[in-house]
N, C-alpha and C positions, 0 to 999 in steps of 0.2 A: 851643851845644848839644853834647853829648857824641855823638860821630857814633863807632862803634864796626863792623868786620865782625861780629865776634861776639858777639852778645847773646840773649842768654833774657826777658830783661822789653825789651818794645817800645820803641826809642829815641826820645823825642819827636823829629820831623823838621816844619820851617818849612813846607817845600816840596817836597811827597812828589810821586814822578817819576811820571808818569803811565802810562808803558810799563809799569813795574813793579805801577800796580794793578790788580787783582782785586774784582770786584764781590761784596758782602754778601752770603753764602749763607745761604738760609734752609732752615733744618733741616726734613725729613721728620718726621713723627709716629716711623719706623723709625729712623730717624736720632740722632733725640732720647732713645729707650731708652737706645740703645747709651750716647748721652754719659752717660746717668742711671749707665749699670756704669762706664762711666771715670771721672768723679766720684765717686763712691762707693769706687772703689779707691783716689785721692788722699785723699780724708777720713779712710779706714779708717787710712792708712796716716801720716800729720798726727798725728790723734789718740794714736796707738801711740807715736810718736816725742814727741810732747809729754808723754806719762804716764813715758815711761822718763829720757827724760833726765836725768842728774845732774854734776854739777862731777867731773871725773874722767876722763872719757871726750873722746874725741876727734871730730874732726866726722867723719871717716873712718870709725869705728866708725854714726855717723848712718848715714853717706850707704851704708855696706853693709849695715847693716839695711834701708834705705828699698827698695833692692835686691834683698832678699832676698825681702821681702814684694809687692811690686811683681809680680815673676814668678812667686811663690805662686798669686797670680790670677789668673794669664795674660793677662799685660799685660806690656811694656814700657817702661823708663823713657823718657821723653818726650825729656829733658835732655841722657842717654849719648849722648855722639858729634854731637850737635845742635851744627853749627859747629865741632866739636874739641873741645867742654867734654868733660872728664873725669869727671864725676860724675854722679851719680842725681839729688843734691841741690844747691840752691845753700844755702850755710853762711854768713852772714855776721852778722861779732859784732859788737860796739857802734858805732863808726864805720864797718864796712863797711856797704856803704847797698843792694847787689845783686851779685848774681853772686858770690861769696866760693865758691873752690874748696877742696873736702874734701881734708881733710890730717891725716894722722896724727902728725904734731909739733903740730897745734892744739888746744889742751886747754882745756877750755869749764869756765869757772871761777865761784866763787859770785860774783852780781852783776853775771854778765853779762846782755847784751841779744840773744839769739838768733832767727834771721830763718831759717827752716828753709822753702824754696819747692821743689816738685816735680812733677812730671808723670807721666802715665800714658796708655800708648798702647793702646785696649783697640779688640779687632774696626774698626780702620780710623778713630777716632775718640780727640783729645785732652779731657782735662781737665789743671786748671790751677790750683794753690792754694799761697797760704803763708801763714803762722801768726811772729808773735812771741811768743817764749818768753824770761820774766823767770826766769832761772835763779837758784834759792834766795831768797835775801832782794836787791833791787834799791835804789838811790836814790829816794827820792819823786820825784824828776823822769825816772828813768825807767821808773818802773809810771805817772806822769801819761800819758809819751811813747806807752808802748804803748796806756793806755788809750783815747787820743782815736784812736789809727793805726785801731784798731776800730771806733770810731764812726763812725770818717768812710768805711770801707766801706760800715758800713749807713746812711749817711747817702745815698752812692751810691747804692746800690741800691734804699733805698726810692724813687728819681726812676724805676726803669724800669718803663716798661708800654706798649704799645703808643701811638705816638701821641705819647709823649714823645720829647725830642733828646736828644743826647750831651751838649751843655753842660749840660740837668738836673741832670746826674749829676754833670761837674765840676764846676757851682758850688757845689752843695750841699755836695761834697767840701771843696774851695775855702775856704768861711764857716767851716764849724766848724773847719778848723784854723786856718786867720787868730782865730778867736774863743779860740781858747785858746792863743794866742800862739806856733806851732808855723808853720814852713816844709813848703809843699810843693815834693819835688826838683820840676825840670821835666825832667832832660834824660831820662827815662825815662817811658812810659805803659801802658797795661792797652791791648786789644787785643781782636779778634776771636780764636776759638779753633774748630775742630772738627776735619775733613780736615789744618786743616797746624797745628802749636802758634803758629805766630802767625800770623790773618788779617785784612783788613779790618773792622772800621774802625780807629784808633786810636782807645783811652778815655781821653780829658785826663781829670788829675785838676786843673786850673785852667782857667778861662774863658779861649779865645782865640781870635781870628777866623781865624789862619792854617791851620787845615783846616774841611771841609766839616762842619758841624752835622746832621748826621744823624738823621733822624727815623727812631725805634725798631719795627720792626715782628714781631710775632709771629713764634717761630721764627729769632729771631737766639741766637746764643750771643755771650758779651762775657766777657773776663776782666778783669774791674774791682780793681785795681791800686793805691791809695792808698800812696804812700809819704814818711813827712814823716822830720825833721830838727829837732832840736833851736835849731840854731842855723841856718847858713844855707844854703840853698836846695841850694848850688853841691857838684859833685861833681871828684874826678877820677877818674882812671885807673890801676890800679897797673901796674908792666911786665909782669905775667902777661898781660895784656890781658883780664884777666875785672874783675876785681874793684875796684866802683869803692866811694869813701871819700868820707868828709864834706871837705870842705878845712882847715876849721877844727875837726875833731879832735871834732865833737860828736857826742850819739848820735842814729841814726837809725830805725827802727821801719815794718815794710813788713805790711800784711796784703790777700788775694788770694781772692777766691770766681769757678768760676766760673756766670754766672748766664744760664738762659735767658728771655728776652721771652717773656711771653703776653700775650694781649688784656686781661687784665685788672691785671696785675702782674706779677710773676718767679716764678722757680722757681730754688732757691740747689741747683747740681748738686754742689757739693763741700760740702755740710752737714754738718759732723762730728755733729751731735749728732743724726743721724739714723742713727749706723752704732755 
């Protein structure tokens, strides 16, 4: 497993220490608003950054847009200063697989494969989302990669509702990328979110018995987290200490809502196509 101090997308861990966990908070009615305006700020702000991008521009130029709008709102970037990252955004191009730090010598070219993830710290509450972006014209294998990375969010999320487990949601994940011939990373997961950007539980995106299968109850927030790989699974670490890479140079493809439990089904809190 990729065991990192600093990370923004949740490190998959075997054997999470038990001092360090925090019990499943379940959102107020009051509470739940609030994530609905931080969500909503993430999407507002996904969306804007998904229509403007063009080959040309730098991830820098991204991540101080993302910035700019962010506090427009009166919100906070989630990210800034979170462990030391330096960014509003995480940026990562075709082999970077998470965490890629914004940089003004990076210049986002036709044919790339763009993972644009961000945060928003609004009245005391996170939201949580990223978007792959097929910049101009892509390979057929990678508009397939992003198309299934999609799927298998909403593959996720259609498992939650009260009453369901966490593994719903990873196997589901799980099937349809195994089915369309695509690698889920492991050493990264989707997570709890509200009070801190990353809280209990850990959201596998593969079936595995090494943490506790959690049963879904109304008023949980999750940031379900899907991130496959073209080729295989395995990541590393670049010396930045952020930015981790496919091993074998393949491309990778991340997409990111985040979604609250209701008794009956979900509520997608960073919906772009609601803003």
């Amino acid at each position: 497993m990729n065991i990192l101090s600093n990370l923004l997308s949740q490190p998959a861990q075997n054997k999470p220490q038990k001092k360090q966990r925090r019990g499943i908070e379940i959102k107020s009615p009051r509470e739940i608003e609030i994530m609905r305006q931080s969500g909503k700020i993430v999407a507002t702000v996904l969306k804007e950054i998904s229509e403007l991008v063009k080959p040309g521009m730098t991830t820098a130029d991204l991540d101080a847009y993302a910035e700019k709008r962010i506090r427009e709102m009166d919100a906070t970037p989630s990210f800034k200063g979170y462990h030391g990252f330096p960014g509003s955004i995480c940026s990562s191009i075709n082999n970077e697989v998470v965490h890629g730090i914004p940089n003004a010598k990076k210049v986002i070219r036709t044919g790339d494969v763009l993972k644009v993830d961000t945060g928003a710290y609004y009245q005391g509450f996170h939201g949580d989302s990223c978007i792959t972006i097929a910049v101009g014209e892509v390979t057929p294998e990678a508009a397939r990669l992003i198309r299934v990375a999609e799927e298998a969010l909403f593959k996720g999320i259609e498992q939650v509702k009260a009453g369901n487990y966490l593994m719903d949601i990873a196997g589901a994940i799980e099937d349809h990328v195994k089915a369309n011939k695509f690698s889920v990373v492991q050493d990264f997961t989707g997570h709890g979110v509200g009070r801190n950007l990353h809280e209990e539980p850990s959201v596998f995106n593969f079936r595995t018995r090494e943490m506790p299968n959690v049963k879904l109850r109304a008023g949980m927030t999750l940031a379900i987290e899907p991130i496959l790989n073209a080729g295989s699974k395995y990541t590393r670490t670049l010396s930045d200490r952020w930015t981790a890479v496919t091993v074998d140079n393949s491309l990778s493809a991340q997409f990111e809502h985040t979604v609250l439990v209701t008794e009956t089904g979900y509520e997608i809190l960073t919906d772009r196509s609601q803003v």
